[in-house]
N, C-alpha and C positions, 0 to 999 in steps of 0.2 A: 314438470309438464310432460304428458307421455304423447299426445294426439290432441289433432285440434280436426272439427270435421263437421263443414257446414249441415245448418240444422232445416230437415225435411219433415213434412206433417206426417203423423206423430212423431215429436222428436224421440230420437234412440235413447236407449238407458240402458243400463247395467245391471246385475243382476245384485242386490234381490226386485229390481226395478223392472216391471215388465215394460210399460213407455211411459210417454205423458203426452195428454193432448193440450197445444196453446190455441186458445182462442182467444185472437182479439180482432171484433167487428164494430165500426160505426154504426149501430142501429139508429135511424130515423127517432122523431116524436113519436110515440104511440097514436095510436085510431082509435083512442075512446075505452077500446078492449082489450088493453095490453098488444094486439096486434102491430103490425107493419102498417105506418101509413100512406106507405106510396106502394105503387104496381109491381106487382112481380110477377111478372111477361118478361117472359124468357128463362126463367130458372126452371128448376129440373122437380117439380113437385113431388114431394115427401124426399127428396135426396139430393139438398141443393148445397154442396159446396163448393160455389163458384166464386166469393166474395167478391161477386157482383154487384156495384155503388159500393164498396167499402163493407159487406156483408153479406153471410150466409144464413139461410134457413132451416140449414143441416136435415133434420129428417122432419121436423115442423111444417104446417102447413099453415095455420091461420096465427100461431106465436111460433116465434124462431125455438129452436131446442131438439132434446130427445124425446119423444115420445115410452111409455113404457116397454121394457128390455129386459131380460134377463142376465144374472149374473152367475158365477159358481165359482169358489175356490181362491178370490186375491180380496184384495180392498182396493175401494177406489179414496182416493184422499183429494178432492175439489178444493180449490184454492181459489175464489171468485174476488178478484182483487178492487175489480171496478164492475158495477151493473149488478144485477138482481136475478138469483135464482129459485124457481121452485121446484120442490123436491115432494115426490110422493113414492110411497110404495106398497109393496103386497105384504106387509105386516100391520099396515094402520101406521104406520108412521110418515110424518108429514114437517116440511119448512119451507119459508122463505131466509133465504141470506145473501149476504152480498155485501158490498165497499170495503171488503179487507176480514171476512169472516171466512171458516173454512168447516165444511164438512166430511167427516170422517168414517165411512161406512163399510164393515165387516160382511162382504156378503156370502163367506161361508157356505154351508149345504145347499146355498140357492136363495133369491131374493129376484122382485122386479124392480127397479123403479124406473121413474121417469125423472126427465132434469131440463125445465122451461124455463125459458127464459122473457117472463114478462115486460113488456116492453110500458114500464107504468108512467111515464112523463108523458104527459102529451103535446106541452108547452115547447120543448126543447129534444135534443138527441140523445138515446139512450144509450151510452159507448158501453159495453162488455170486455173485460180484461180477465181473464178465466186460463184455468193450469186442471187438467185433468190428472192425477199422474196412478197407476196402477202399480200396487206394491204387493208382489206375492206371497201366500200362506204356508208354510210349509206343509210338508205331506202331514203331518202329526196334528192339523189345525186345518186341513180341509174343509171337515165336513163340521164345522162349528156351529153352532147356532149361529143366525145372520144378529147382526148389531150396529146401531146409528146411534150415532152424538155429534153436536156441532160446536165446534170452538169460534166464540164468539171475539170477535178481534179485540173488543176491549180487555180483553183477556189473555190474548196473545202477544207475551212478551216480544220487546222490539230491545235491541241494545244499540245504544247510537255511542261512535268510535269518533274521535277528532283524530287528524293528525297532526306532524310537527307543525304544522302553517293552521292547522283549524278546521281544514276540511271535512266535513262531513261524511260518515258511511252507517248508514243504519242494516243493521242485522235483523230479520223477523223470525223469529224462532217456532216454522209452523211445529217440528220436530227433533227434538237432539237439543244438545247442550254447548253452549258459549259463554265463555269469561262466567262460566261457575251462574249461570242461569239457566233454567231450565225451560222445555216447553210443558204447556199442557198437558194431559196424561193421555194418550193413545189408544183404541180400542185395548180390551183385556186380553186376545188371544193372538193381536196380530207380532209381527219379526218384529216391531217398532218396541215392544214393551220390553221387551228385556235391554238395558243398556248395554251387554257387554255387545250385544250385536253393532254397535256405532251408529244405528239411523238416526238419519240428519235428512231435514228439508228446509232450506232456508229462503229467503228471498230478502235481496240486499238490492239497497242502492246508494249509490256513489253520486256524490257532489263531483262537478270540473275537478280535473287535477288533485283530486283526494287518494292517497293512496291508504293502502289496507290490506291486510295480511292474511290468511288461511292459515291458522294453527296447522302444526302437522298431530299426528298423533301417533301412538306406539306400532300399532298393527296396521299391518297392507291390505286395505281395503278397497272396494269401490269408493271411486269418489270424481265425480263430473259437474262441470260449472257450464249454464246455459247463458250465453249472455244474448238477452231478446230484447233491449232497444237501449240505443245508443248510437255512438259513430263508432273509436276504435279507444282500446286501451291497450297500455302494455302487460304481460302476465310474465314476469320471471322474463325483463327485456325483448319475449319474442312480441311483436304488435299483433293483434286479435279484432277484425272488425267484428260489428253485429249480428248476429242470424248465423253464431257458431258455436260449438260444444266443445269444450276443453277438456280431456281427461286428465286429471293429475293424480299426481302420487302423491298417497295422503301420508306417507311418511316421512315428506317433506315439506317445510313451511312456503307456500306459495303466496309470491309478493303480487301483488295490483295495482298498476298507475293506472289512473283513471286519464283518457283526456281532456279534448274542450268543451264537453258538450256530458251533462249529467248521465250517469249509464245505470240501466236495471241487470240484475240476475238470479237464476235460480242457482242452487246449488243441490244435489241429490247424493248421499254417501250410502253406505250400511254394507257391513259382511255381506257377502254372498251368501247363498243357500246352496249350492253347487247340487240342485235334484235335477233331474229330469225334469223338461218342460214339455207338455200339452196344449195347445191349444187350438181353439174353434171359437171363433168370434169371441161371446161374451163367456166362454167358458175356458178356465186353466187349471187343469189338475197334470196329475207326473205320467198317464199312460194314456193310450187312444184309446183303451174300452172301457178306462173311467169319462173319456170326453163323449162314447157311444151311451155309459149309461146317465148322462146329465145330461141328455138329450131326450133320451126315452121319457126321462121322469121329466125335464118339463111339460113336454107334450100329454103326459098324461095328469101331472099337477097344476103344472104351471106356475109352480112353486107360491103356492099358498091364494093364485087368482088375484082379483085384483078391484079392489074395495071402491075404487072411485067410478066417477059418472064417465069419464073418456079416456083413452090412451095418452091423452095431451093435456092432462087435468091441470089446472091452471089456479092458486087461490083467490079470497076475493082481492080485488082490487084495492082496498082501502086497506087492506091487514098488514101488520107491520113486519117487524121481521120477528122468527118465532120458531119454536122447534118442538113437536108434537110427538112423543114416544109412541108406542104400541100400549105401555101398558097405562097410556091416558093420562099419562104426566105433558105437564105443556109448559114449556119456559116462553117469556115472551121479552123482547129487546125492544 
């Protein structure tokens, strides 16, 4: 263990990691219309991150979410653990996912999307458990064509670990490789595809008193463990409450007692990229007059426009979950 360092919105990351955003809010039953059922007086309209009653509205006005944004230059990799998200963008591509699906999106030379969060239960409350995390492109894969695919959780290999008493530890392998299993296959141009890079994205959770171990591996790389809910475990005997980032040395095996009360984590590893970093909001490339001219060109593209009826496009209500390419292929779950 190198550093332990409580964790502030968006949590830090390492490099080739630019952050990750965690959301988790209590949303209310739905109103009928995927909307918020109860009053929202007093929040900051189109900019509400107060999680005020136990949630935010973030840039949402009538469903909680992002409304349409642009991107340039990383990927974003969504992790929507609990709750329902929909996805549109300025290629014609289109989803809903959520309960443990993840989507994977390359937005390269430029992309819009949006990412709502429809509030579809109207009976009961809609809780959101959500991991945004940004992984950046190298300079050689910048300017890529943009590219979406969703890994759909039934798909997404899980390894479940006993220890010597029985305890439970499940590994989710959004990304990278455990005990000789792999994950899903990664966009084609992003750091994640090539293995020798080491990218890992996991999310593990530990039964009471289960302990479990963190493989070391040959090369010094990034490697940071986010522990976001629990009370406290031990990591390599130092004690670690909740709401803290652990940086380890991945060239050492780090050991996990868990304590009395079951614990969640993310895990984020991968070589570095050791480039120059840029950035402006939704945009990261290596210099500032590449971040001047990805500005120019949205303003005057808007990177491809934007095919839907609002900024806050929403699917229908009824539709299940599903994932809609550009070139009119549709999978449906």
């Amino acid at each position: 263990m190198i550093t332990i360092e409580p964790l502030h919105f968006p949590w830090q990351t390492k490099d080739p990691f630019l952050f990750c955003a965690f959301h988790k809010d209590d949303y209310p039953k739905g109103d009928g219309e995927m909307g918020v059922s109860v009053s929202l007086e007093g929040r900051s309209s189109g900019s509400d991150f107060s999680g005020k009653d136990g949630f935010s509205m973030y840039h949402g006005n009538r469903v909680p979410g992002f409304p349409a944004h642009p991107h340039r230059g990383f990927e974003t990799i969504t992790i929507a653990e609990q709750g329902m998200v929909d996805h549109s963008d300025s290629l014609g591509s289109a989803g809903r996912f959520g309960n443990g699906d993840v989507q994977w999106m390359t937005a390269g030379k430029g992309v819009q999307h949006s990412e709502m969060f429809p509030l579809l239960n109207d009976q009961e409350p809609n809780p959101l458990v959500l991991f945004q995390i940004w992984l950046n492109l190298p300079k050689v894969n910048k300017m890529v064509a943009p590219h979406f695919s969703m890994l759909w959780h039934e798909d997404i290999p899980v390894v479940l670990h006993n220890d010597e008493k029985g305890n439970k530890t499940n590994v989710k392998i959004v990304c990278g490789t455990y005990q000789n299993t792999e994950n899903p296959s990664p966009a084609p141009n992003s750091w994640a595809a090539n293995p020798l890079n080491e990218v890992a994205i996991w999310v593990i959770e530990m039964e009471a008193n289960a302990i479990w171990r963190i493989p070391k591996i040959e090369n010094k790389i990034n490697r940071s463990l986010y522990y976001y809910e629990g009370n406290q475990v031990f990591i390599d005997d130092t004690s670690v409450s909740s709401d803290h980032m652990v940086v380890l040395d991945s060239t050492i095996e780090t050991v996990i007692q868990n304590g009395e009360q079951p614990s969640k984590f993310l895990l984020l590893q991968g070589k570095p990229l050791n480039e120059t970093v840029a950035k402006y909001g939704p945009f990261v490339m290596n210099t500032n007059k590449e971040i001047q001219e990805a500005m120019v060109e949205y303003q005057y593209s808007q990177f491809g426009g934007w095919p839907w009826d609002a900024p806050d496009h929403t699917h229908e209500k009824g539709k299940g979950r599903f994932a809609l390419h550009a070139d009119g292929r549709e999978e449906k779950r």
